[in-house]
N, C-alpha and C positions, 0 to 999 in steps of 0.2 A: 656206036650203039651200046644204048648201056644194059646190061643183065639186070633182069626183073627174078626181084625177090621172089621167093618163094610163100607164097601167102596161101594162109587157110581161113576159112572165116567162119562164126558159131554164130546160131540166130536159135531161141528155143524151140519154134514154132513155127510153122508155114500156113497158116489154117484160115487164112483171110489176107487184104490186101487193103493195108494203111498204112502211116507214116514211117514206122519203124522198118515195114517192109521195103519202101521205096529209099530208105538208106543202104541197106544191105544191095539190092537192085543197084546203088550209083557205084559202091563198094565195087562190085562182082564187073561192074563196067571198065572201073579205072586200072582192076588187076582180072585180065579175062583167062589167065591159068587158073585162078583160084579155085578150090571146091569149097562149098558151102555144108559144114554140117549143121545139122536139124534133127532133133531125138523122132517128128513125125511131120509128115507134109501131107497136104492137100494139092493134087495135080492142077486145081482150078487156079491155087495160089503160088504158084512158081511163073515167073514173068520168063518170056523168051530166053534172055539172054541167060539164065540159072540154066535152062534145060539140059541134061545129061552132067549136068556138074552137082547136083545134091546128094548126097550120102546119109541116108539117116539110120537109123536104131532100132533093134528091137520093139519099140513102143508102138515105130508105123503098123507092124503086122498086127497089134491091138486096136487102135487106132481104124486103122481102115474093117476089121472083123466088127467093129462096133457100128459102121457106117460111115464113120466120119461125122457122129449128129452132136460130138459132145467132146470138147478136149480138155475137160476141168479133171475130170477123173486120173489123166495122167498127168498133172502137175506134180505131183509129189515125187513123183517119181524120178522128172528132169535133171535134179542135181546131180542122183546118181549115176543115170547113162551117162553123163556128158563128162563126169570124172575117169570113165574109160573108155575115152574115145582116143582114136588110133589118127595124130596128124600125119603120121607119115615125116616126109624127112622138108615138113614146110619149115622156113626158119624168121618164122612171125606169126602170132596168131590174133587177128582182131576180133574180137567178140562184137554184140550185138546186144545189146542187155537191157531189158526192162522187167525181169521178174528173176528168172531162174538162168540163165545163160553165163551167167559170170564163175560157176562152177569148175566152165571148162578148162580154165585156168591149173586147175589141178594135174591136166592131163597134156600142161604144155610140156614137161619135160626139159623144162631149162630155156626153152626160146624166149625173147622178147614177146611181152604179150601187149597187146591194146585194145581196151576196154570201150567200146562209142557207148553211152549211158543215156539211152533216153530222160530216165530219172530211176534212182531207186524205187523201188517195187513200193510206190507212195502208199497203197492201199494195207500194207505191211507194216509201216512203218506211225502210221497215222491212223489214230484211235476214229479219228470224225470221221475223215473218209469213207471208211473199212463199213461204218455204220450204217454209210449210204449205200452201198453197194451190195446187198443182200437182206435179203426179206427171211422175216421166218425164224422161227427156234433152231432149225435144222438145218436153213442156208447161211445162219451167221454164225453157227458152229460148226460149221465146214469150212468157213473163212478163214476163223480163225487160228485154226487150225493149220488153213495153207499159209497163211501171215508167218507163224512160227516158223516155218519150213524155210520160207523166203529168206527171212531174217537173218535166219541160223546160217543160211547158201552165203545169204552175199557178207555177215559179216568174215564167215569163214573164207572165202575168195576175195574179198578186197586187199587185204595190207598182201598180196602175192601179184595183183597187176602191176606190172611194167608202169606204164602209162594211163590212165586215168582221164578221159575225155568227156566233158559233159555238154551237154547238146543248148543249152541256155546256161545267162548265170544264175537264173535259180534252179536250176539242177546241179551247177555248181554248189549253190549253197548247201542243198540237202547230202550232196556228197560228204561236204566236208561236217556236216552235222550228224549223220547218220554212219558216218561211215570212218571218220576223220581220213579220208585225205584230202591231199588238193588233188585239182583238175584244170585241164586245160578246154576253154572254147571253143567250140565248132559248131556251127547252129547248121542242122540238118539242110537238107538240098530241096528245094521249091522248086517244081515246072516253071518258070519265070517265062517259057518260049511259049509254052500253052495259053498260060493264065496273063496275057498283054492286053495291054489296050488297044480298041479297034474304033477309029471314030467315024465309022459308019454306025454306031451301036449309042443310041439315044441315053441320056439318064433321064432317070424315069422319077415319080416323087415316091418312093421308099424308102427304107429302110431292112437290113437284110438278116435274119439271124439264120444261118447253116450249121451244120452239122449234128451229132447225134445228141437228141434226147433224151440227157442222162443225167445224176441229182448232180455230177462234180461241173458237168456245164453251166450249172444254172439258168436252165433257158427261161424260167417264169421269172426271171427280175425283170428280162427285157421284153417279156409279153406285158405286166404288169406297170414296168416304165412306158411303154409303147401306149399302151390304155390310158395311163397317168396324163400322157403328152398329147391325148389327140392328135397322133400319128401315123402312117399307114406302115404293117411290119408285115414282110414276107417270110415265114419258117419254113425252110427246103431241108426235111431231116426228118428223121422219124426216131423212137424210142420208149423205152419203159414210162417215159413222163409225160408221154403223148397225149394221154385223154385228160391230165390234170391240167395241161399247159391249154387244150381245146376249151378246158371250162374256165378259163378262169382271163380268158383273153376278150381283149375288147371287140367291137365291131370292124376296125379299120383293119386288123391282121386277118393274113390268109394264108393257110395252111393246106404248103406241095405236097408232104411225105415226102418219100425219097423222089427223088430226080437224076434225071439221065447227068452224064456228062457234059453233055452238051446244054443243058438248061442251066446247070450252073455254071457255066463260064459267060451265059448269058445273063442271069443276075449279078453276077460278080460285077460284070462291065455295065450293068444299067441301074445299078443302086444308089443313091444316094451315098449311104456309109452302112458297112459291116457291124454287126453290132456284136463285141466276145465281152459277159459277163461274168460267164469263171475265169478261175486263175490255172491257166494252162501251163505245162512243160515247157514249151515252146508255141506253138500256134503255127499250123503249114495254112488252114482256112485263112488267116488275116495275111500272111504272107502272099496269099494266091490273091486278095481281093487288091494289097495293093500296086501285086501286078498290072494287074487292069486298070491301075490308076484310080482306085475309090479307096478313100479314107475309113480307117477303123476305129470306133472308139469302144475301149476297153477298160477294165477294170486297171489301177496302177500298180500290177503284183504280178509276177508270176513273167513267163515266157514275151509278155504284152510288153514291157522294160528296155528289153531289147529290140523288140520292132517298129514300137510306135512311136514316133518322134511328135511332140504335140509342135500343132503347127505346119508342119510339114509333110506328116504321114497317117496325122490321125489325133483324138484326144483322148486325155486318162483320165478319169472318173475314179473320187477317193472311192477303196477299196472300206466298207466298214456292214455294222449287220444290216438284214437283208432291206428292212424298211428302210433304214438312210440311203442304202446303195440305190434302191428302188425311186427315191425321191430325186437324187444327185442324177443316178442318167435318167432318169426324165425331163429334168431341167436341161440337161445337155442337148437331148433331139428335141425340145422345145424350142430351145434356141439356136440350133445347129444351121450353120451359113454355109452351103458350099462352095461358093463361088469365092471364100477366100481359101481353096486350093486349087493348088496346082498340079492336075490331075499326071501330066509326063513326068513332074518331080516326084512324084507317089511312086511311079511305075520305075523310076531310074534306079529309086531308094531300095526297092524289093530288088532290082539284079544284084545286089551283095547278097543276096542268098540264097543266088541261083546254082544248078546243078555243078556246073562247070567250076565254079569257085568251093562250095565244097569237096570235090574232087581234086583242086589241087592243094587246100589246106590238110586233107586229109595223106595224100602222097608226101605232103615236105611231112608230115610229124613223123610216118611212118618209118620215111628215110631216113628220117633224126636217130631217130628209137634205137631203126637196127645199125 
């Protein structure tokens, strides 16, 4: 029986429960000594298997006196807890990084350290983005403001990681543009055992757009293409672009808001195809649709590169400004066939990025390293 390393692992935030979270969550599985530090947590947002293993910082005792109703006010502040943080005598430390978290670096003390990078802290690094993301004289000079902060964290904590792990290759790329280093592949872990195909479960004639509406999704290209094509679109999500995307949609879309779990694993398996219009990190929604064995057609940039195989898993749509993209995936669900897929080849395609296989790409690097 072999001795298991001693591992510690750094996540900045515990304050909600999305994809970066359910990494850390397969992390904490594959090494169940580990402790997890966290400068503040949300008890709602600690998954069973963290329980009595998170350690967090001075910030939570802020954090929770404020209600827990706001965690932007202590971003600033992340770099510096996490650069005196106490691993004890762990002798590996993997981080968890999408904004401020790569700090902790500072406080490995000589260990091998390994970085999982969702992306560089994009809204930091990228003028348009940042643009989208805040309203107001007073919310986009708060931004940018925490931009600088970001910047400043992860250029100072990058050229000190060990290992350099990027979750897509274009987060690969922005590593190496932003950041210059290289990095190595590992695309995040997908429910693949949840999200299958079930074929008691009917396709239905839609089309499917999920998840949050926000400007960097883009959900009004494919409300706007959906109208364009005289097609029927289901939007299961809600968001600050919720009442732009309500006006400006055609008769045939219908809009869930948010939806249980269970209602979307039920669209997922009875859609036509997934529709992802932004340029994502990686994408766990189109991952999960083609669980289920439904095709995704996506813009050809970004996270979509890596999972959409045209033909096979889905179609890519040129990525270019909003009218052409609006006119191109319309022509696409205009013309869209499904019966030239192979709904179990879809499904087979997404178990390469199921939990079980990031878990053990994640163990051999780990092992490598130390």
């Amino acid at each position: 029986m072999r001795d298991e390393p001693r591992i510690a692992l750094v996540h900045e935030r515990l304050t909600e429960v999305a994809g970066s979270e359910h990494v850390v969550e397969q992390l904490a599985t594959e090494w169940p000594d580990a402790t997890l530090h966290v400068p503040f947590a949300d008890p709602a947002a600690v998954a069973p298997i963290l329980q009595g293993r998170v350690r967090t910082s001075p910030l939570d005792g802020v954090y929770r006196a404020a209600g827990r109703r706001s965690y932007a006010p202590l971003l600033p502040f992340v770099p510096t807890v996490l650069r005196h943080t106490d691993f004890g005598d762990a002798q590996a430390l993997i981080i968890s990084h999408h904004a401020m978290a790569l700090s902790a670096v500072h406080s490995a003390g000589g260990i091998p350290s390994i970085a999982y990078v969702h992306s560089p802290a994009r809204w930091a690094w990228d003028p348009a983005m940042r643009a989208g993301e805040a309203s107001g004289i007073a919310g986009k000079s708060a931004l940018s403001v925490l931009a600088a902060v970001a910047r400043r964290s992860e250029s100072s904590a990058a050229p000190q990681i060990t290992t350099v792990v990027a979750n897509s290759t274009e987060v690969s790329a922005r590593i190496k543009r932003w950041w210059n280093r290289d990095s190595v592949v590992v695309h995040p872990p997908v429910d693949t055992v949840r999200y299958s195909m079930d074929s008691s479960v009917e396709r239905e004639n839609f089309f499917l757009l999920a998840g949050r509406l926000v400007p960097y999704k883009r959900p009004e290209i494919a409300i706007l293409a959906a109208k364009a094509a005289g097609v029927k679109l289901v939007v299961a999500g809600t968001g600050r672009l919720a009442e732009e995307c309500r006006r400006i949609a055609g008769p045939e879309t219908t809009f869930l808001g948010r939806v249980s779990d269970e209602t979307m694993l039920r669209l997922q398996r009875s859609a036509r195809a997934l529709i992802m219009p932004g340029v994502e990190d990686f994408g766990i929604v189109p991952v999960e649709a083609m669980g289920c064995g439904t095709p995704v057609i996506a813009v050809d940039e970004g996270g979509a590169l890596d999972t959409v195989i045209p033909g096979l898993s889905g179609q890519l749509v040129r990525n270019a400004d909003d009218h052409e993209l609006v006119a191109g995936l319309a022509a696409t669900l205009a013309s869209f066939n499904p019966s030239g897929y192979d709904h179990r080849a879809i499904s087979t395609h997404a178990q390469t990025f199921s939990r079980a296989a990031f878990r053990r790409s994640m163990r051999e690097l780990v092992d490598k390293v130390i």
